[in-house]
DRENTORKOL-3810 file (N, C-alpha, C; in nm, 4 decimals):
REM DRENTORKOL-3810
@n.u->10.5342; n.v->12.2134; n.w->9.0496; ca.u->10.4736; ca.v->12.1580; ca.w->9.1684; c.u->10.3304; c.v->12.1197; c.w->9.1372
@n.u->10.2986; n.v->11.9949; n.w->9.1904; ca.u->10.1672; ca.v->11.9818; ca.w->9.1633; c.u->10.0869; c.v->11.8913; c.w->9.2713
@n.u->9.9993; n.v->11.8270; n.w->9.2577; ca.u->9.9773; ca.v->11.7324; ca.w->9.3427; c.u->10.0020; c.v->11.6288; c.w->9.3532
@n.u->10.0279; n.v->11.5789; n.w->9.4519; ca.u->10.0848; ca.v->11.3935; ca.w->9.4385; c.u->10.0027; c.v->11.3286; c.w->9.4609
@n.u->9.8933; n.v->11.3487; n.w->9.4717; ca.u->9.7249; ca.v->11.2594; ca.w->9.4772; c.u->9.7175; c.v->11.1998; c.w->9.3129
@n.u->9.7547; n.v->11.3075; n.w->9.2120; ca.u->9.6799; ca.v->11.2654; ca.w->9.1223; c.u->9.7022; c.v->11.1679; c.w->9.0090
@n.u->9.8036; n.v->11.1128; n.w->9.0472; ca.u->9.8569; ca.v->10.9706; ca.w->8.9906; c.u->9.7653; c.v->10.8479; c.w->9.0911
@n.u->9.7233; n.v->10.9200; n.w->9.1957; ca.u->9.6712; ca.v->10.7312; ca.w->9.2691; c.u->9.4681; c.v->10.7986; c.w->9.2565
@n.u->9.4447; n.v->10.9265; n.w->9.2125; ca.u->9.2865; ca.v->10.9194; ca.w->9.1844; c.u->9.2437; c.v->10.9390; c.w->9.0235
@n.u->9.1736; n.v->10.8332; n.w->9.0045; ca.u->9.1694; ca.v->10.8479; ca.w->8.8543; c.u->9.0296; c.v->10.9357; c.w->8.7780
@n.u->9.0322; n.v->10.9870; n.w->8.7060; ca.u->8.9531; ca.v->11.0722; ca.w->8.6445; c.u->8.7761; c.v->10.9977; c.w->8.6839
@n.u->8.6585; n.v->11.0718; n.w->8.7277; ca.u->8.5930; ca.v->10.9913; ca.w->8.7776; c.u->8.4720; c.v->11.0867; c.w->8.7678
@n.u->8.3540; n.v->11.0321; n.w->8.8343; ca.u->8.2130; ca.v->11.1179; ca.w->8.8195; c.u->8.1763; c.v->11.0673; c.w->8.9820
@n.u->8.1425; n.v->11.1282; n.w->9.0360; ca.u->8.1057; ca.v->11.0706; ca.w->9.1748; c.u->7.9436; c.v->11.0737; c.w->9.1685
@n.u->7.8888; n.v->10.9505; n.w->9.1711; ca.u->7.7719; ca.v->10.9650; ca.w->9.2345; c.u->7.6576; c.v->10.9730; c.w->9.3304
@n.u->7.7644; n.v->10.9740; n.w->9.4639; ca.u->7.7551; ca.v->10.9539; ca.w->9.5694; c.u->7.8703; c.v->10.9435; c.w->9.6746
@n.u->7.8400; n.v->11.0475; n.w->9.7523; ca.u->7.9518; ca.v->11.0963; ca.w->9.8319; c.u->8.0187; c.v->10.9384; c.w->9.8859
@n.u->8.1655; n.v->10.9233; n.w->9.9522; ca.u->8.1998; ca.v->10.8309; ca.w->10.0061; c.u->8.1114; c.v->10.7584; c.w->10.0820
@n.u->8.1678; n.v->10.6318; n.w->10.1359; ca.u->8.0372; ca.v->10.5795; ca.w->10.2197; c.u->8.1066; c.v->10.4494; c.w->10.2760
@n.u->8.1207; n.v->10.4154; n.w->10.4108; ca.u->8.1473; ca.v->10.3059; ca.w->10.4694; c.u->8.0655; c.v->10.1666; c.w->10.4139
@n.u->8.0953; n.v->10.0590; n.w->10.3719; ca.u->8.0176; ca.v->9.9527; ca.w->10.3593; c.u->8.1003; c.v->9.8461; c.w->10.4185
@n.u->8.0061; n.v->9.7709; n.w->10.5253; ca.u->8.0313; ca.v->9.6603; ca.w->10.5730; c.u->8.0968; c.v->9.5363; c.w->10.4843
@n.u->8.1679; n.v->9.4820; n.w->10.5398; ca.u->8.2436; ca.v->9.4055; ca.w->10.4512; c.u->8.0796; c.v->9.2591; c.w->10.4133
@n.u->8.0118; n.v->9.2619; n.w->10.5192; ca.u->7.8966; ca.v->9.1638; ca.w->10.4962; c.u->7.8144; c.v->9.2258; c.w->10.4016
@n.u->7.8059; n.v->9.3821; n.w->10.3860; ca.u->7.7334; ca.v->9.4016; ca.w->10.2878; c.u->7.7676; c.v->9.4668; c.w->10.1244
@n.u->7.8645; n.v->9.4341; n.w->10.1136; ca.u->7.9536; ca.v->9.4677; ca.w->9.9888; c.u->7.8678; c.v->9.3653; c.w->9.8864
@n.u->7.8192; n.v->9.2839; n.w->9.8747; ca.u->7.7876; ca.v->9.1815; ca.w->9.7584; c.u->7.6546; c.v->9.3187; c.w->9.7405
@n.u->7.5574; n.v->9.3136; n.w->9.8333; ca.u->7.4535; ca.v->9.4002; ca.w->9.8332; c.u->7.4930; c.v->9.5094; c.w->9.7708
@n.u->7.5995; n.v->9.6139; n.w->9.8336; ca.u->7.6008; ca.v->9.7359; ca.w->9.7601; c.u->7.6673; c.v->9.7557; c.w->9.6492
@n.u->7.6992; n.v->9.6803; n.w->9.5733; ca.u->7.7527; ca.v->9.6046; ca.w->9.4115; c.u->7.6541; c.v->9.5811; c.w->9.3707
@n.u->7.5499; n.v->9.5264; n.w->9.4201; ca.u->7.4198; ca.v->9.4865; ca.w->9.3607; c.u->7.3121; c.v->9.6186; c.w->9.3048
@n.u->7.3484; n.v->9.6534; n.w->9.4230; ca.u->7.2588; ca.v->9.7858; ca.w->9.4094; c.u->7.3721; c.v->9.9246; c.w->9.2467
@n.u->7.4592; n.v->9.9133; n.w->9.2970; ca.u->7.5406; ca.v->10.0064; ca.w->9.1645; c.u->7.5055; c.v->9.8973; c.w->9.0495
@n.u->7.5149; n.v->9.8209; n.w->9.0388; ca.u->7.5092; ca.v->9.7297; ca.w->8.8757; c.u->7.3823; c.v->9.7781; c.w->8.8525
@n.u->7.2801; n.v->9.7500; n.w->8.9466; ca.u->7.1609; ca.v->9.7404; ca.w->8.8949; c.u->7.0979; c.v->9.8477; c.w->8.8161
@n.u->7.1777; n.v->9.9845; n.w->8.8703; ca.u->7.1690; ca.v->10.1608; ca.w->8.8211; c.u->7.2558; c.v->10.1232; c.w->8.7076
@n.u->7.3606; n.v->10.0595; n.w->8.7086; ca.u->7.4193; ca.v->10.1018; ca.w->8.5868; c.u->7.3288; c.v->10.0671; c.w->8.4696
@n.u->7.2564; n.v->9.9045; n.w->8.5039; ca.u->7.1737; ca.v->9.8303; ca.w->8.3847; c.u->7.1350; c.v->9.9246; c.w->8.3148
@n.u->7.0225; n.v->10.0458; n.w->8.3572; ca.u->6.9171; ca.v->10.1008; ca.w->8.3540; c.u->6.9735; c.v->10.2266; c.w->8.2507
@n.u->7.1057; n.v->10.1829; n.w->8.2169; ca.u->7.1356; ca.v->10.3216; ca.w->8.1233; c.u->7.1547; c.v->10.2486; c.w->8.0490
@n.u->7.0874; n.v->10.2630; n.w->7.8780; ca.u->7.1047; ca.v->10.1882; ca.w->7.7585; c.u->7.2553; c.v->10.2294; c.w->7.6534
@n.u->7.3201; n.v->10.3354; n.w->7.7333; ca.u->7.4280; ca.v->10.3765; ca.w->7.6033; c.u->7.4999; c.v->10.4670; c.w->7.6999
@n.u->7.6162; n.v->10.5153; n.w->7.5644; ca.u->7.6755; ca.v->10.6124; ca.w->7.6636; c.u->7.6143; c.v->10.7488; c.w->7.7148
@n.u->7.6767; n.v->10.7887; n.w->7.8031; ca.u->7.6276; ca.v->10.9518; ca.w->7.8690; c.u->7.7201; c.v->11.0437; c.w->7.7730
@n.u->7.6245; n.v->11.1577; n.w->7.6979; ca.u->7.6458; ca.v->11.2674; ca.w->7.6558; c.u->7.6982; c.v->11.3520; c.w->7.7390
@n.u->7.7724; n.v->11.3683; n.w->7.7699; ca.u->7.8159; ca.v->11.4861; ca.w->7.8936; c.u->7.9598; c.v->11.5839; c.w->7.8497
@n.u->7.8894; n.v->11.7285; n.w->7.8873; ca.u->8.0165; ca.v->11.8213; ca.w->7.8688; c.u->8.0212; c.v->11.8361; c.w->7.9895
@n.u->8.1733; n.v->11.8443; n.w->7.9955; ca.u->8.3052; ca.v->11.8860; ca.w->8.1657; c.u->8.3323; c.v->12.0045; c.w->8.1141
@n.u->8.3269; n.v->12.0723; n.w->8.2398; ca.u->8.4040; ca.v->12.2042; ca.w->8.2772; c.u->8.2897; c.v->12.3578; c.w->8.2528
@n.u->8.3471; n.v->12.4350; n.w->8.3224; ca.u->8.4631; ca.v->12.4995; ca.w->8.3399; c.u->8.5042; c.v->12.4130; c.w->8.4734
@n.u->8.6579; n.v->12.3854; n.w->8.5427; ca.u->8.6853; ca.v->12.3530; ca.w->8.6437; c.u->8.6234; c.v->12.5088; c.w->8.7335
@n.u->8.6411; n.v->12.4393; n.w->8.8524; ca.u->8.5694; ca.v->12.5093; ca.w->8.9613; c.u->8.6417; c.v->12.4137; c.w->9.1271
@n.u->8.6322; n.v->12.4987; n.w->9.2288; ca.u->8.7003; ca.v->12.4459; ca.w->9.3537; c.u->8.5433; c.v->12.4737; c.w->9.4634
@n.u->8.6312; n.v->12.4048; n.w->9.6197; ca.u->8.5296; ca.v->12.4096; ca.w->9.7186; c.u->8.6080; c.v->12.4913; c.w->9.7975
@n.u->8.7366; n.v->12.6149; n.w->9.7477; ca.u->8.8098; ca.v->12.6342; ca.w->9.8304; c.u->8.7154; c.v->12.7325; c.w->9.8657
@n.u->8.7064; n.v->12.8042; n.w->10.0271; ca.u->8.8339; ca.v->12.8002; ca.w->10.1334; c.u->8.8353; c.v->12.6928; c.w->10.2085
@n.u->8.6823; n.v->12.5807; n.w->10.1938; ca.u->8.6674; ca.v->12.4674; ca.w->10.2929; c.u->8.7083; c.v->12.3259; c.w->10.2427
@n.u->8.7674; n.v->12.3130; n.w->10.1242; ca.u->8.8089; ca.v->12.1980; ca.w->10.0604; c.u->8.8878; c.v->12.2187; c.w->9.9572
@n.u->9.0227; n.v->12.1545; n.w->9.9700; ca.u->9.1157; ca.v->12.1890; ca.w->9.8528; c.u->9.0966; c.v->12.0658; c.w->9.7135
@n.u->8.9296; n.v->12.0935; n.w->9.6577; ca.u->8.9004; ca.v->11.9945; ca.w->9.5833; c.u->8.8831; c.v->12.0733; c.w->9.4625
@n.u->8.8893; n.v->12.0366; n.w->9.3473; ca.u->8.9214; ca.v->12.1359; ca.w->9.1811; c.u->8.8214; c.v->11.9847; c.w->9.1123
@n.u->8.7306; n.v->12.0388; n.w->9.0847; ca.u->8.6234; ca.v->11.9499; ca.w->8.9831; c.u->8.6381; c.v->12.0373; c.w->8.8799
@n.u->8.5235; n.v->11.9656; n.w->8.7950; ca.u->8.4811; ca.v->11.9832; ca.w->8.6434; c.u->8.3240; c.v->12.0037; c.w->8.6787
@n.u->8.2781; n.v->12.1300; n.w->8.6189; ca.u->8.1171; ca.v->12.1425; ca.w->8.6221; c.u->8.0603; c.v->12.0533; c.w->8.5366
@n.u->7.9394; n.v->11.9341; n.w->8.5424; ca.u->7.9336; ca.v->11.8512; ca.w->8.4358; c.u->7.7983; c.v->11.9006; c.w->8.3815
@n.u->7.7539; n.v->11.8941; n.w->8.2703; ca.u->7.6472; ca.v->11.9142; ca.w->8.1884; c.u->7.6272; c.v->11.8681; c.w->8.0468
@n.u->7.5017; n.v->11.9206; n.w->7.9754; ca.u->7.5179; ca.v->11.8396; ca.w->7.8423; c.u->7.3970; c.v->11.7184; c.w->7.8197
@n.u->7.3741; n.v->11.7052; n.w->7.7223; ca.u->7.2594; ca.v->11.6254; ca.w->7.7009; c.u->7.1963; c.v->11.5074; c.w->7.7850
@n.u->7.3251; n.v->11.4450; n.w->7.8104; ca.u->7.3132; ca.v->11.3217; ca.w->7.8986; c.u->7.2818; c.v->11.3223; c.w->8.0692
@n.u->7.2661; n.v->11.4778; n.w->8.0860; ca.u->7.2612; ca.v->11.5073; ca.w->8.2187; c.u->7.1158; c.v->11.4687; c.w->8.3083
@n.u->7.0195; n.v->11.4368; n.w->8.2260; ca.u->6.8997; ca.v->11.3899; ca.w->8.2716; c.u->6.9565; c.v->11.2502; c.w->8.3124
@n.u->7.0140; n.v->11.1548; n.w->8.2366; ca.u->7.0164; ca.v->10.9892; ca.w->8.2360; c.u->7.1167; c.v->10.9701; c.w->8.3622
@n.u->7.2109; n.v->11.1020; n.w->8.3570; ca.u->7.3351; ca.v->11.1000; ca.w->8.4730; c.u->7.2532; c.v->11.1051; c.w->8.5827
@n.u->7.1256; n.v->11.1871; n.w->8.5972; ca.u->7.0487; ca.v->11.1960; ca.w->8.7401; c.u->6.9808; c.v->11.0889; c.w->8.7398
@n.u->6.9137; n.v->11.0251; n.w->8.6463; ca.u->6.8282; ca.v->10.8824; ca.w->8.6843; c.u->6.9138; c.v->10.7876; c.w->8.7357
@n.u->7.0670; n.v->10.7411; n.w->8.7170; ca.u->7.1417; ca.v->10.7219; ca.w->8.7459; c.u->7.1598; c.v->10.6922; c.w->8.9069
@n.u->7.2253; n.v->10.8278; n.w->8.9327; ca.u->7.2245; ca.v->10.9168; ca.w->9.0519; c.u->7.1043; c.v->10.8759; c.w->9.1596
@n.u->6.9976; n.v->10.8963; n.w->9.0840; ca.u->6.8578; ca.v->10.8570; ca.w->9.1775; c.u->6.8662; c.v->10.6928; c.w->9.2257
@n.u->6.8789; n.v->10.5947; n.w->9.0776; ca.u->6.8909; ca.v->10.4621; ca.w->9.0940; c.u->6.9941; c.v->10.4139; c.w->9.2432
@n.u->7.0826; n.v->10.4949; n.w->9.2157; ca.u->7.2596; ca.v->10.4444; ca.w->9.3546; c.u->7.1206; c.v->10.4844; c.w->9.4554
END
């Protein structure tokens, strides 16, 4: 038994919780993620895990992320 979510969510880093965007302002908030992405010259160094949950208030199972690249992941983060 497992979950049936996890064929339709694909392995991911969230940098910002969900978020409604107007269909008028979708060019804008594309604009604004590219522009954070520019600003990173290479890949992110990053170690995953240990997994970890939000249970009893969310049946959500992440990866703790850390690791060298974790400064550039927050400039990032700051840029969105």
């Amino acid at each position: 038994m497992g979950d049936g979510s996890l064929d339709r969510i694909a392995p991911h880093l969230t940098l910002v919780p969900p978020v409604n965007v107007r269909s008028h302002a979708l060019v804008e908030a594309l604009a604004v993620l590219r522009t954070a992405a520019s600003g990173q010259t290479g890949p992110l160094d990053l170690d995953l895990g240990p997994a970890a949950t939000f249970l009893p208030v969310n049946p959500v199972v992440f990866l703790d992320v850390g690791g060298p690249g974790l400064e550039a992941l927050a400039r990032m983060h700051r840029a969105v």
